[in-house]
C-alpha positions in Angstrom: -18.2 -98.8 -76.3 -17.5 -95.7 -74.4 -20.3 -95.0 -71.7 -21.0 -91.4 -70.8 -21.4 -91.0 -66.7 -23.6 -88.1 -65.6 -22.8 -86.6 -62.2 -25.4 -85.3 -60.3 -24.7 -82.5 -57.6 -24.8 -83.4 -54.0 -27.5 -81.9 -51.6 -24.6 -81.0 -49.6 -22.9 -79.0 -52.6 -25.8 -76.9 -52.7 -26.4 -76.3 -49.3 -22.2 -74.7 -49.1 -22.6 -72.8 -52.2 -25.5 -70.8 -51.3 -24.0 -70.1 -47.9 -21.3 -68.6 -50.0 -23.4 -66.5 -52.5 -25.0 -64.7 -48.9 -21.5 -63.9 -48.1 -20.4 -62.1 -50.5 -23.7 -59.9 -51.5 -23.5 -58.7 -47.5 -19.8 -58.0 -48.1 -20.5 -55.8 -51.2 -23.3 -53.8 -49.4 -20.9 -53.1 -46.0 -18.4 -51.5 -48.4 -20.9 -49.5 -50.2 -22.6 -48.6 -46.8 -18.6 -47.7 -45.4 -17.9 -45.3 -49.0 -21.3 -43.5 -48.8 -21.0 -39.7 -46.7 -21.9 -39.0 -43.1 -24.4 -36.6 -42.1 -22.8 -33.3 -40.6 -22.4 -33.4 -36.9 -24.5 -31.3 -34.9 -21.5 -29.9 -32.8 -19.5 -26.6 -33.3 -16.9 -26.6 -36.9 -13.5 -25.2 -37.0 -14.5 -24.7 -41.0 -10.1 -25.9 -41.0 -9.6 -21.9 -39.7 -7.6 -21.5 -36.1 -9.5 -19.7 -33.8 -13.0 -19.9 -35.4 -16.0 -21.4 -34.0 -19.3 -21.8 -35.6 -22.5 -23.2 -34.2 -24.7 -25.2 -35.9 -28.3 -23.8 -36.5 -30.8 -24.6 -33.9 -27.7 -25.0 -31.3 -29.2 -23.8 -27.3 -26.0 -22.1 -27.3 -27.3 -19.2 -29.4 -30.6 -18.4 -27.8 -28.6 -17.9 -24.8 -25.6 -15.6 -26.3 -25.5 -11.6 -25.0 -22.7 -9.4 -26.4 -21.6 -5.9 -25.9 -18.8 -3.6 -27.8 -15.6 -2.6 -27.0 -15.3 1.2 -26.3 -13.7 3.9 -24.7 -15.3 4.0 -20.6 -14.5 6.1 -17.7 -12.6 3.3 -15.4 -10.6 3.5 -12.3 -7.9 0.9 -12.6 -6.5 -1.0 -9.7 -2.6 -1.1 -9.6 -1.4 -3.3 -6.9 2.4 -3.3 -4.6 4.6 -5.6 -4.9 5.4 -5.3 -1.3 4.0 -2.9 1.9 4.9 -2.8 5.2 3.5 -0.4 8.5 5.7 2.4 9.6 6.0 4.6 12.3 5.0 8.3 11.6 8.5 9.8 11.5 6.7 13.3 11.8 5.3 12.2 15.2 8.6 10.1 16.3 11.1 11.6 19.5 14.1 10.3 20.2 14.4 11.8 23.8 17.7 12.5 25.5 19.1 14.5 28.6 20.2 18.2 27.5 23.2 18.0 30.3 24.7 15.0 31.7 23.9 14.2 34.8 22.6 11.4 37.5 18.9 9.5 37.2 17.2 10.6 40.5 13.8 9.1 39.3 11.8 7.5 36.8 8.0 7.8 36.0 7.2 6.1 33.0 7.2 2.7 32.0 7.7 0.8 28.1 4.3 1.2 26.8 2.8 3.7 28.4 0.6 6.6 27.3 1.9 9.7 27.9 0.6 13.2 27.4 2.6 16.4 26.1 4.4 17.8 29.2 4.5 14.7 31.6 7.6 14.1 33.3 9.1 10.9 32.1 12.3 11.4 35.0 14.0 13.4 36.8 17.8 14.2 36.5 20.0 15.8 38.9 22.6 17.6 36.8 25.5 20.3 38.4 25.8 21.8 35.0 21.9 22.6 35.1 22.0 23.8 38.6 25.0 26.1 37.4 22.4 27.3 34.8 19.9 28.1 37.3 22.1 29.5 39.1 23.1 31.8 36.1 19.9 33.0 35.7 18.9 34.5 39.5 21.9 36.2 39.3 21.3 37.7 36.3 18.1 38.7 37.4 19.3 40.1 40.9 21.9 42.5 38.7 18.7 43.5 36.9 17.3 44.8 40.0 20.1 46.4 41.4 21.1 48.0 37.8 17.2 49.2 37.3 16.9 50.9 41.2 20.2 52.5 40.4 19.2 54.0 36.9 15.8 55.1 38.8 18.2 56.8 41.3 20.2 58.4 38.3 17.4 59.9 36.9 16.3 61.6 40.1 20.3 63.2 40.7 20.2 64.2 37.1 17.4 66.3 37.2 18.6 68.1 40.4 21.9 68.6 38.8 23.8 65.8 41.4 25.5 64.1 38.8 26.4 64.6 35.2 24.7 63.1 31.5 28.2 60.6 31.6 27.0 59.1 35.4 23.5 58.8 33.9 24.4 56.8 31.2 26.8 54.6 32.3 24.0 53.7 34.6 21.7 53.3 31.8 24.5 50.9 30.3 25.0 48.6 33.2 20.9 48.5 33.5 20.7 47.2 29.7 23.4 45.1 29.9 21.9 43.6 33.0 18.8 42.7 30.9 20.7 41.0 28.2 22.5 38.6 30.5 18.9 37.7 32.2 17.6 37.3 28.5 20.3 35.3 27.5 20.2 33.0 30.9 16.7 32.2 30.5 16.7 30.9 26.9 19.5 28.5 28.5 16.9 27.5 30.9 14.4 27.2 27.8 17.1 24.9 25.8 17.8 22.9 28.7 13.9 21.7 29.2 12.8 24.2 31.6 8.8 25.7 31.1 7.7 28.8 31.3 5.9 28.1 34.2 8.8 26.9 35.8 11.4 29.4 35.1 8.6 32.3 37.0 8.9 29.7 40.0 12.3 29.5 40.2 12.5 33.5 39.9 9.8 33.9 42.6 11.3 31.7 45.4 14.8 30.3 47.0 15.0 26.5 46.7 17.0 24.4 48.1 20.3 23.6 46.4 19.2 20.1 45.6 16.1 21.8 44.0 17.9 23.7 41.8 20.4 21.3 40.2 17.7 19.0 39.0 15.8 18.7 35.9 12.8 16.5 34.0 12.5 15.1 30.8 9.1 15.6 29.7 7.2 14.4 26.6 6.7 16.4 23.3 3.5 15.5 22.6 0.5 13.0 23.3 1.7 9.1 22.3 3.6 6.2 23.7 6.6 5.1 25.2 8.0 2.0 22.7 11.7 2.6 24.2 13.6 3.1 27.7 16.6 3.0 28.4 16.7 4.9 31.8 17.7 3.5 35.4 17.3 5.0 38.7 21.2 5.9 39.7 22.5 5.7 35.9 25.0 8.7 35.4 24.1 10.1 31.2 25.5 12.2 28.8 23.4 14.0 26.4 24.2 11.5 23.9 22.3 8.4 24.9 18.8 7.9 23.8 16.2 7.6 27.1 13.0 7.0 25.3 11.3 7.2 22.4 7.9 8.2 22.1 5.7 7.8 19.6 2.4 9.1 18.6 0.9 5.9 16.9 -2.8 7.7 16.3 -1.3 7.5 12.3 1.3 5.3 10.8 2.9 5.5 7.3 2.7 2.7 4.8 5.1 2.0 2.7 4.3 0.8 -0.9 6.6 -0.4 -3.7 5.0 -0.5 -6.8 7.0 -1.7 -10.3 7.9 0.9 -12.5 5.7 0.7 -15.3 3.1 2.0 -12.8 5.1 5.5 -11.4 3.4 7.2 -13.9 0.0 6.9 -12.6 1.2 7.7 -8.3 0.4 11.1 -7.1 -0.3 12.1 -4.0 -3.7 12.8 -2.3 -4.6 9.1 -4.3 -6.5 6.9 -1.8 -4.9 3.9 -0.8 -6.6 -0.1 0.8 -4.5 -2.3 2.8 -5.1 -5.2 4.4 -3.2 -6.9 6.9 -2.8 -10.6 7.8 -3.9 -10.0 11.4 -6.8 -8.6 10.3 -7.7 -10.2 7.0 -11.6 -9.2 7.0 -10.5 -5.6 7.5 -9.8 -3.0 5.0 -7.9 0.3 5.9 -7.6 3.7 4.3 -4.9 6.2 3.6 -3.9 8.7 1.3 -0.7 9.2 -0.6 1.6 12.1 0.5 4.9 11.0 -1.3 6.1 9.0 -4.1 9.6 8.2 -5.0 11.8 10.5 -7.1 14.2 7.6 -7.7 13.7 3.8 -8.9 15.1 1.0 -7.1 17.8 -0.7 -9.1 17.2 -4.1 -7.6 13.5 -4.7 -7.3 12.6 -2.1 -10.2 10.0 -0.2 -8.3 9.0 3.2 -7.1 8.3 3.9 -3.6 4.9 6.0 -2.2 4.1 6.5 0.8 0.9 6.9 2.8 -0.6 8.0 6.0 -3.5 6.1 7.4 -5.3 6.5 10.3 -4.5 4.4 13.1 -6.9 5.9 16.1 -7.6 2.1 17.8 -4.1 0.8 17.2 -4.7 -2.0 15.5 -1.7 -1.1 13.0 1.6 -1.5 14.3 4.7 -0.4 12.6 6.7 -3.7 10.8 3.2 -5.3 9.9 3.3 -6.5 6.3 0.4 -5.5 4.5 -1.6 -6.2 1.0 -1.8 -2.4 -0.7 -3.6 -1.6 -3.6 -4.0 1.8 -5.3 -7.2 2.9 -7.0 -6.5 5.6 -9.9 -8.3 8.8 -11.0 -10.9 8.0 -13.6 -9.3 7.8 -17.0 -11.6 7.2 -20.8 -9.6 3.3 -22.1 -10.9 1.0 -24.1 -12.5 -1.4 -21.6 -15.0 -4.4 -22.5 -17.1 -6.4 -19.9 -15.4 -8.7 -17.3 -17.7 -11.4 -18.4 -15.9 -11.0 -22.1 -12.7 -12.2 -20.9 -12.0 -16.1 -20.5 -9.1 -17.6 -19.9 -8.0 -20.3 -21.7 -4.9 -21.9 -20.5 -2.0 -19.5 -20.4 -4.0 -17.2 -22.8 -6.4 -14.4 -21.8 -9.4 -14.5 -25.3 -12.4 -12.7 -26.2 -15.0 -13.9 -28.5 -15.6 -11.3 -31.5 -18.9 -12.0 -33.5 -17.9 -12.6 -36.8 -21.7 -13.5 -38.0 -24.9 -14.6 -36.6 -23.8 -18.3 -35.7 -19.7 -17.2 -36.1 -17.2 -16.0 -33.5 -13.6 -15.5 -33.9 -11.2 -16.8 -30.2 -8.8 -13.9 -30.0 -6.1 -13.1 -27.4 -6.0 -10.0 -25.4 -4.0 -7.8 -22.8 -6.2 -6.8 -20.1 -5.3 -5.0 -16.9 -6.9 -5.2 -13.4 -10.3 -2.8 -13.3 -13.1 -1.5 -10.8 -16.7 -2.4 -11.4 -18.0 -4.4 -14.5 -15.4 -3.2 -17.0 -12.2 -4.0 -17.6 -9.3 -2.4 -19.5 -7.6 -3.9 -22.5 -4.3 -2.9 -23.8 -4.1 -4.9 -26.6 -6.3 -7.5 -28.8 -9.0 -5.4 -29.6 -10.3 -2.3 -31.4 -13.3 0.6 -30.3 -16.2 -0.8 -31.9 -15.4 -4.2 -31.9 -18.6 -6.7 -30.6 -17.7 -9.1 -27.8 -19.9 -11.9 -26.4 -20.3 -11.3 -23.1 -23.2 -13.8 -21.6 -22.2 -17.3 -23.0 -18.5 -16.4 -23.4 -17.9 -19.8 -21.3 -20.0 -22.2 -23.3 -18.1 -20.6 -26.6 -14.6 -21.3 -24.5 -16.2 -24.8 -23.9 -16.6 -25.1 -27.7 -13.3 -24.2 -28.6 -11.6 -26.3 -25.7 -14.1 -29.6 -27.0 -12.4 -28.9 -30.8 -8.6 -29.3 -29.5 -9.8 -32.4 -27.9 -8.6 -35.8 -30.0 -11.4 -37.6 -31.2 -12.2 -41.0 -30.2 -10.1 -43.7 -31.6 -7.2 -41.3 -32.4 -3.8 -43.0 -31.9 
């Protein structure tokens, strides 16, 4: 007799099979849950196109956005050297030597001093300019003597005493007379003499002593920046004694790179600064630019003269020199247009109410609120000015990786 067992489940059975049944229906919905799609993010889209950046709607970004259009504006650009430097004024430069060689006697001036036109800067005693001196009272005694002998000639003439041929050899010796007194006192002139002094030395007798000595004396108003001049020193007229220079104006030199020489012309105003006075800003005004290019640095030379009246310039000084250019109609946008983004200089065109395009531009330095751009835009074009930053934010928050990215 075969008996048929019945097996009843366990309590226990039933408790792990339930457990199970859990696990798989929360396993089914996490997939589900994982498959459905996401909301759209609330931050600025690409929309997959380089360079594009749209806001979502309601973004703060927008209420805050101000743009303006590129277009053609009266602008003075900026053009900045490469390199200045202070220089002495060569128009109001002297390199001052003896005329005739000669012994130093005496000398008045010191390195540095101020000196006015006609001071005597020393004294020489020279034989050759004594010999000159000497020249000239001569010459001016045979005037004299040849003029109260004409006078004498024209009295005998008219009594019949001597004949036309006397008279006019007289008359002959008296204009030669004058010539060799005209031609002695411009040696005196040559050789440093004044005016003033040339009547004295015709109206009295000096002393030998007197005669054979001379003074150097400065051209004009400036200061001594070189001597080279001892008491007792025997000179020749080839040695440099002093330099003087007027330093009430100095030139400044300016290299700027060739790209630019079209734009230099003279009676353009120049700004330097200086290192020694950095809060400072001097003036000038261009009196010469370059005919010629460098061949090394690749720039064109111009050249300045600036006021110098408290000295504070002195020639060698480096300086910081920019040139400011006559008004010219470029396309120009607003500084606050231009971001930099990296290596790259972009504007932000509005492409649509919530859409901007990133675009690269050429811009040059400007004056005032505009700037010039040489390349990247077109007249017309609409820019965001106010909020440019936030949309350069945007676009540098889309090249970010994402979280999680490997």
């Amino acid at each position: 007799m075969n008996v048929r067992v019945v097996r009843r489940s366990s309590p226990v059975y039933r408790t792990i099979g339930l457990f199970l049944l859990v696990a798989i229906v929360n396993t089914s919905c996490q997939s589900k849950q994982e498959d459905a799609p996401k909301p759209p993010a609330q931050a600025a889209t690409a929309l997959n196109e380089p360079g594009i950046i749209e806001l979502p709607d309601g973004s703060p970004t927008l209420t805050h956005l101000q743009t303006d259009r590129a277009a053609l504006r009266p602008i003075r650009t900026v053009l900045k050297a490469q390199a200045g430097k202070i220089l002495l004024n060569e128009n109001r430069l002297a390199h001052l030597s003896a005329r005739v060689p000669g012994r130093i006697v005496a000398v008045y001036t010191n390195l540095g001093d101020r000196v006015r036109e006609g001071d005597r800067l020393l004294l020489l005693d020279s034989p050759a300019f004594g010999g000159a001196q000497l020249e000239y009272r001569k010459a001016r005694t045979t005037v004299g003597v040849t003029e109260q002998a004409l006078e004498r000639a024209k009295a005998l003439i008219d009594r019949g005493a001597i004949g036309a041929g006397e008279y006019q050899r007289r008359e002959a010796d008296h204009e030669n007379a004058r010539a060799d007194l005209h031609e002695a006192e411009e040696k005196l002139h040559l050789l440093g003499m004044t005016e003033r002094e040339i009547e004295r030395l015709a109206a009295k007798t000096l002393p030998h002593a007197e005669v054979a000595q001379v003074f150097l004396r400065a051209p004009f108003t400036g200061e001594v920046i070189e001597r080279n001049a001892t008491i007792g020193e025997v000179i020749d007229p080839n040695k440099t004694l002093f330099t003087v220079a007027d330093l009430s104006t100095v030139w400044v030199r300016a290299d700027f790179p060739e790209q630019q020489a079209g734009r230099l012309k003279t009676g353009l105003t120049i700004e330097l600064r200086v290192s020694a006075y950095p809060e400072t800003v001097f003036r000038g005004a261009i009196t010469y630019v370059g005919a010629v290019i460098d061949p090394t640095t690749r720039t064109v030379t111009a050249r300045a003269d600036v006021s110098n009246s408290d000295g504070r310039l002195r020639p060698e000084m480096f300086a910081d020199v920019t040139l400011m250019t006559d008004e010219q109609f470029v396309l120009s946008v607003p500084r606050s247009a231009v971001q930099q983004v990296g290596s790259r200089t972009v504007a932000f065109i509005v492409q649509g109410t919530r859409r901007f395009e990133s675009r690269e531009v050429t811009v040059t330095q400007a004056s005032g609120d505009y700037i010039q751009v040489v390349a990247g835009l077109t007249a017309g074009e609409e820019v965001v000015t106010q909020g440019s930053y936030a949309l350069k934010s945007e676009l540098l928050r889309e090249h970010m990786p994402s979280e999680g990215a490997p």
